[in-house]
C-alpha positions in Angstrom: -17.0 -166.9 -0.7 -14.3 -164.6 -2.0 -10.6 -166.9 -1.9 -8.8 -164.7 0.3 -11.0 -165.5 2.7 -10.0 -168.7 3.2 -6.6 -167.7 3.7 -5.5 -168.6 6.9 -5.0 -165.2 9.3 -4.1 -164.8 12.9 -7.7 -162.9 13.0 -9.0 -166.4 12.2 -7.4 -168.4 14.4 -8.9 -169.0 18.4 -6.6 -167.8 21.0 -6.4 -168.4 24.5 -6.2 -165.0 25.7 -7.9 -162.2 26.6 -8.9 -159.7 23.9 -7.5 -157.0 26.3 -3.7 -157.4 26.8 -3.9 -156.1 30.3 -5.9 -158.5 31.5 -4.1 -161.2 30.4 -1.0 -163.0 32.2 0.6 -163.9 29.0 0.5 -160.5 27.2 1.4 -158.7 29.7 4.5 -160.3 30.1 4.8 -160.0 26.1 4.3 -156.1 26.5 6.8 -156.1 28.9 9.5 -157.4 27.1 8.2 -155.3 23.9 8.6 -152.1 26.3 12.1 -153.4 26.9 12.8 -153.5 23.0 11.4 -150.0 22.7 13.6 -148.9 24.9 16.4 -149.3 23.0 16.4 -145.9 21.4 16.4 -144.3 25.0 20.4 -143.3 24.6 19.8 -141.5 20.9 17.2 -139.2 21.9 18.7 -138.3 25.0 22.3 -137.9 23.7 21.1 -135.6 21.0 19.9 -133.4 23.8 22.8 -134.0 26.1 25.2 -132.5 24.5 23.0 -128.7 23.0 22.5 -128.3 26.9 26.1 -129.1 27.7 27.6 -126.5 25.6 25.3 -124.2 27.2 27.5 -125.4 30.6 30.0 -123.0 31.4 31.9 -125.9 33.7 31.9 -128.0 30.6 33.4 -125.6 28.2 36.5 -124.5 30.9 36.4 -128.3 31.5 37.4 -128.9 27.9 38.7 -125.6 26.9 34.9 -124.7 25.0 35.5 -126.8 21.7 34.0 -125.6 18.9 34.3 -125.4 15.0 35.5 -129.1 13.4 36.2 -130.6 16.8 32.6 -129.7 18.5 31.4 -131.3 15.0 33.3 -134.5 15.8 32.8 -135.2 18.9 28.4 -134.2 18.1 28.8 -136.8 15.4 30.8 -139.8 17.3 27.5 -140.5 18.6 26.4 -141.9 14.8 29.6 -142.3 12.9 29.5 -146.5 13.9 26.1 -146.8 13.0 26.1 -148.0 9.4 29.5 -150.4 9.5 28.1 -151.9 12.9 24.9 -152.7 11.1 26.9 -156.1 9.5 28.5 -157.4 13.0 24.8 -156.5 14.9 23.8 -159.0 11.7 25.6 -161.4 12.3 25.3 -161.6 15.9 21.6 -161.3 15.9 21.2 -164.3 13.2 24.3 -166.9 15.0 24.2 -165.9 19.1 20.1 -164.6 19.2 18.5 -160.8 19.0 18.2 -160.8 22.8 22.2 -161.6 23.2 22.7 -158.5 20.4 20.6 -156.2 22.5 22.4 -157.0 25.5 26.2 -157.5 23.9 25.1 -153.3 22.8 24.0 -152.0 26.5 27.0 -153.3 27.1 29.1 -151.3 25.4 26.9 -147.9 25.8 27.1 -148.9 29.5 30.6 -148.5 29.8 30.7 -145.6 27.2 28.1 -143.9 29.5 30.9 -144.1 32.3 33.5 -143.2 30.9 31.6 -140.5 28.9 30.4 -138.7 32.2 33.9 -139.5 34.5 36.7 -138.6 31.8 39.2 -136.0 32.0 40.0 -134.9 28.7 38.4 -133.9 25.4 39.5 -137.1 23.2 38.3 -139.6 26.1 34.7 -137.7 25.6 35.2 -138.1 22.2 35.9 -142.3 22.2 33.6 -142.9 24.6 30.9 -141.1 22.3 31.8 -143.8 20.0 31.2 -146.7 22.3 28.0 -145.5 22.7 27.4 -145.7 19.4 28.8 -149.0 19.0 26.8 -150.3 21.5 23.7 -148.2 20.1 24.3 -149.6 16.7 24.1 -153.2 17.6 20.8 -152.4 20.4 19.1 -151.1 17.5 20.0 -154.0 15.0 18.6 -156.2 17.4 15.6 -154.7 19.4 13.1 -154.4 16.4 13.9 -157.6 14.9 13.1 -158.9 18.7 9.8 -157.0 19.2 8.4 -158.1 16.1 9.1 -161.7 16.1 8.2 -161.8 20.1 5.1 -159.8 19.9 1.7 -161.3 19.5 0.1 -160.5 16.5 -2.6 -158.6 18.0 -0.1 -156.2 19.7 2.3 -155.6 16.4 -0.5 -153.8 14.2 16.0 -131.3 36.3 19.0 -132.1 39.2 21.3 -129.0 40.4 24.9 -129.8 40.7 27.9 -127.0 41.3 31.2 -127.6 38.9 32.1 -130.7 37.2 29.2 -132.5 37.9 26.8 -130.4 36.7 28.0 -132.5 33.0 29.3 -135.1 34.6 25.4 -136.3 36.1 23.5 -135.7 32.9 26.7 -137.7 30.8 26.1 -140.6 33.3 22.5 -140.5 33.6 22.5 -141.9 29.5 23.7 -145.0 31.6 19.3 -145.5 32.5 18.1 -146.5 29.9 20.3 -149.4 28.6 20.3 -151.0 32.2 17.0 -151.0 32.0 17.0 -152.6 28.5 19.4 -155.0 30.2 17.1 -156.0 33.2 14.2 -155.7 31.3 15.5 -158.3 28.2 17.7 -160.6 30.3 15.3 -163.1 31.2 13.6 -162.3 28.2 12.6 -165.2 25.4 15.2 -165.7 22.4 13.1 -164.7 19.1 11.2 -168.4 18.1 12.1 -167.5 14.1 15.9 -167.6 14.8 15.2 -170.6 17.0 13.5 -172.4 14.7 16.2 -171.4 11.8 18.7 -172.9 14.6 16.7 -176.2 14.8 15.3 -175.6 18.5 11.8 -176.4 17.0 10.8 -177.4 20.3 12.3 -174.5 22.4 10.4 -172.3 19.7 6.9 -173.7 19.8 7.1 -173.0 24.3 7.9 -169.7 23.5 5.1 -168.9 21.1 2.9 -171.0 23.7 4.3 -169.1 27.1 3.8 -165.5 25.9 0.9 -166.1 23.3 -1.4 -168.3 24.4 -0.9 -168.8 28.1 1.3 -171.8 27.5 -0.6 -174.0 25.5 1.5 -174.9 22.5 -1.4 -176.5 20.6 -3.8 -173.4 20.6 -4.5 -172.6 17.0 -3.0 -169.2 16.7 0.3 -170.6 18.1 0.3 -173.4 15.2 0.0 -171.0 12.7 2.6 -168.7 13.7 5.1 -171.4 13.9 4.1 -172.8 10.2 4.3 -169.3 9.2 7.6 -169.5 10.5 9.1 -173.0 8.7 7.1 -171.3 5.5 8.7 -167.8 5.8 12.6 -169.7 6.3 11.8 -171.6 3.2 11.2 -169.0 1.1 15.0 -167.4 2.8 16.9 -170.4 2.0 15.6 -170.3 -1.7 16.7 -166.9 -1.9 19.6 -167.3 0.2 22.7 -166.9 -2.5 22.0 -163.1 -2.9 24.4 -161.0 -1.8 25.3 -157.6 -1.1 26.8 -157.1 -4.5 23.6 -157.5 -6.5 22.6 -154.3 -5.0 24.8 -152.9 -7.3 24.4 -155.1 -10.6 21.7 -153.2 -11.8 20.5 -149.9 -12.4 16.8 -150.0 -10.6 19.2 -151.6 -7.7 21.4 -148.7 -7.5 18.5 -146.3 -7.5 16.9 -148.0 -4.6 20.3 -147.9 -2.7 20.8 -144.3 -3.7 17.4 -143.8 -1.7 17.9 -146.2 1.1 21.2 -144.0 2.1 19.9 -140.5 1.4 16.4 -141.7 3.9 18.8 -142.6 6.0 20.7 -139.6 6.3 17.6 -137.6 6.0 16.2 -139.3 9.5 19.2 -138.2 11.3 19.0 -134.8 9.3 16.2 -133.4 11.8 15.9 -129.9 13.7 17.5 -131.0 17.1 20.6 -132.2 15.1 21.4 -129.5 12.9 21.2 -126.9 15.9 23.7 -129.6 17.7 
C-alpha cells in the first residue's frame, strides 16, 4: 500500500451526516452561514453598477451639477481607495475580536455609508460616504473568506420607477440589502473554531466543529481530525511566527513576488465594468 494512503484525510474519516448537504440538519445550517459569507461581496458588484447607471440619471447630474473629469474619477474610485490600508486593521480584528465580529464591525460601516450615500445633499458627502463603504467593505471582505473556510465542512469547501431625486436616491440606498443581510444572516453565526482554538477556547471549538459538522457529536471521527489539524496547523504558525512584513522586501525573489501580488491585485479591479465607470 502506497504511504500517502495512510495519511489521514477527511475522505477517510466517518461522518455523521448525510452525503447530501440538503438533507442534512447540520449542513444546512453550515450552508447557511457560508451563503452569508458569500454575501459579502454583494456591495462591490452592485456599486460598480450603481454609479455607470447613475450618470446616465439626468436628476443626478442637476443634483450634483454633472461631475465629470478628476472629480467623477474620485468619487468612482472612493469605493476602493480603503481597500488595501484597511486590510491590516480587518487583520487584526479578525485574529483578537473573531472573523464573524470583522464581518459585522464592516456592514456596519457600509450600512451607514449606504445612508448617507443615498440621502446626502452635496457632492463631497457622496464622495465620504463612498469611502465608508469601502471601509466597511474592506474589513467584510478581510473577514468573510477566512470565516467560510474555516466554518465550512470539508465536503462543501472543495427595476423600480421613481420621479426626481429618488430616482438615485433608491438605487444608492438599496446597496444598504446586502450587508443587512450579511448582518442577520452571520449574527448568530459560530465564531471560526481555528481562532478559537488559537484563543484557548478548546472546548467552545470542538461544539462548533460538532454542531455544524457532525450533528453535534464532538467525538465523530471527522470532527477529531479537523480539530488536530487545527493544534497542528497553529504549531507550524507559532514556529514561523517572527516573520514580518519587512522580509517581503529583504530579498529579491520576495520583491518579485510582491511586485506580482500588487499588479494581480490591480489587475482584478482593472475589468470591463470599471474602466467604462
Amino acid at each position: 500500500m502506497p504511504e500517502d494512503s495512510k495519511v489521514p484525510t477527511f475522505a477517510r474519516s466517518e461522518n455523521n451526516t448525510n452525503s447530501s448537504w440538503w438533507k442534512d440538519p447540520s449542513l444546512r445550517r453550515n450552508v447557511f452561514y457560508m451563503f452569508g459569507c458569500m454575501m459579502c461581496l454583494f456591495y462591490l458588484g452592485y456599486d460598480q453598477s450603481l454609479l455607470t447607471s447613475l450618470q446616465a440619471m439626468t436628476y443626478w447630474n442637476d443634483y450634483f451639477d454633472s461631475p465629470s473629469g478628476d472629480w467623477l474619477g474620485i468619487i468612482s474610485a472612493a469605493i476602493l481607495i480603503s481597500g488595501i490600508p484597511m486590510g491590516f486593521p480587518g487583520a487584526w480584528i479578525c485574529n483578537t475580536w473573531g472573523r464573524r465580529y470583522c464581518i459585522l464591525i464592516g456592514c456596519i460601516f457600509i450600512v451607514a455609508g449606504g445612508i448617507w450615500n443615498g440621502l446626502c445633499t452635496a457632492a463631497n458627502h457622496f464622495l465620504i460616504s463612498r469611502v465608508i463603504m469601502d471601509i466597511g467593505g474592506a474589513l467584510s471582505k478581510t473577514g468573510a473568506p477566512a470565516l467560510l473556510q474555516e466554518i465550512a465542512h470539508p465536503r462543501l469547501r472543495s427595476p423600480w420607477h421613481y420621479v426626481h431625486d429618488w430616482s438615485w436616491r433608491f438605487p444608492c440606498l438599496l446597496a444598504i440589502f446586502g450587508p443587512i443581510v450579511v448582518a442577520i444572516i452571520l449574527l448568530k453565526a459560530p465564531e471560526s473554531p481555528w481562532f478559537l482554538v488559537k484563543k484557548w477556547h478548546d472546548t467552545e471549538a470542538l461544539t462548533i466543529l460538532g454542531k455544524y459538522h457532525a450533528n453535534g457529536d464532538t467525538s465523530d471521527p471527522l470532527v477529531i481530525w479537523e480539530y488536530q489539524e487545527i493544534e497542528r496547523a497553529l504549531e507550524e504558525e507559532a514556529l514561523s511566527s517572527k516573520s514580518s512584513y519587512l522580509d517581503l522586501l529583504k530579498t529579491k525573489g520576495n520583491r518579485k513576488r510582491l511586485m506580482v501580488t500588487v499588479v494581480m491585485g490591480m489587475a482584478v479591479n482593472w475589468v470591463g465594468n470599471g474602466i467604462v465607470s
